[in-house]
C-alpha positions in Angstrom: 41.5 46.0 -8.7 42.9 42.8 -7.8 44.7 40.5 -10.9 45.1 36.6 -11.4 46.8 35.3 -13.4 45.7 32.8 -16.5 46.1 29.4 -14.7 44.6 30.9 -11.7 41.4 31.9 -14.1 42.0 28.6 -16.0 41.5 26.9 -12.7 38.7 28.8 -11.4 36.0 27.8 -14.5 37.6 24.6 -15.3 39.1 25.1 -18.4 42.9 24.9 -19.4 45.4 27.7 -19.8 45.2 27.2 -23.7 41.0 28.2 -23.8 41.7 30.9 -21.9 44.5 32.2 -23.7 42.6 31.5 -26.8 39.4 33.2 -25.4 41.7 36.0 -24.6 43.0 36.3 -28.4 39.3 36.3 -29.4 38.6 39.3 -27.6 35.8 36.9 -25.4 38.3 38.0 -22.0 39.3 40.9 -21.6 42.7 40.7 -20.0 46.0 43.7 -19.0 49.7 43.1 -19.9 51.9 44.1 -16.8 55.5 43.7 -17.0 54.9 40.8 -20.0 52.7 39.0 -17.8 49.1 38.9 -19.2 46.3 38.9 -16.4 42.9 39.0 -15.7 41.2 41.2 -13.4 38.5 39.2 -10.4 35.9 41.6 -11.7 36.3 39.7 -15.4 37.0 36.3 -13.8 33.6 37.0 -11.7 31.9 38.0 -14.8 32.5 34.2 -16.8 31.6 32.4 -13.7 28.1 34.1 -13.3 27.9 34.2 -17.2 29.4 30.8 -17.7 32.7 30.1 -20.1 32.5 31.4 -23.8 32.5 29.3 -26.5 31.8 28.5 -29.9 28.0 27.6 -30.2 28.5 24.9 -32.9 30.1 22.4 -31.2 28.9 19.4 -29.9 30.2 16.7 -27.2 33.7 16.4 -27.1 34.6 19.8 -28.9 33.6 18.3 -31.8 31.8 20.3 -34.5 28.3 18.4 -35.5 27.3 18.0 -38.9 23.8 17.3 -40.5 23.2 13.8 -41.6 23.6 13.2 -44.7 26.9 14.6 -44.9 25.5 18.2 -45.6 27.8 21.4 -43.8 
C-alpha cells in the first residue's frame, strides 16, 4: 500500500490542504498517522476521484450556504 501525503491528495482533486484536513477530521477520508505525519493511502485518494470530493450538500456557489427567500432558514 502506497501513501501520499495531504498536499499531494489536496493536489490531486483540486482542493486545498485545509478541506482535506477538514474532510479528514469529519471522518469523510480516511487517513493513517506514521511517525506524526498524517497520510492517505492511493487506494482512498482513488476512491474520491472516481466518487468525486465530499462535501456538505447545502451549499451553494462560492461555499456559501443558500437560504429560502424570504429570509426563512
Amino acid at each position: 500500500m502506497a501513501l501520499k501525503s495531504i498536499q499531494e491528495a489536496a493536489d490531486t482533486w483540486g482542493v486545498s490542504v485545509y478541506t482535506v484536513r477538514r474532510l479528514a477530521a469529519a471522518g469523510l477520508v480516511r487517513t493513517v498517522t506514521v511517525c506524526r505525519r498524517r497520510l492517505i493511502s492511493e487506494s482512498e485518494i482513488a476512491r474520491i476521484v472516481a466518487t468525486g470530493v465530499p462535501g456538505p450538500a447545502n451549499r451553494g456557489k462560492g461555499g456559501q450556504k443558500t437560504r429560502k427567500k424570504g429570509g426563512e432558514r
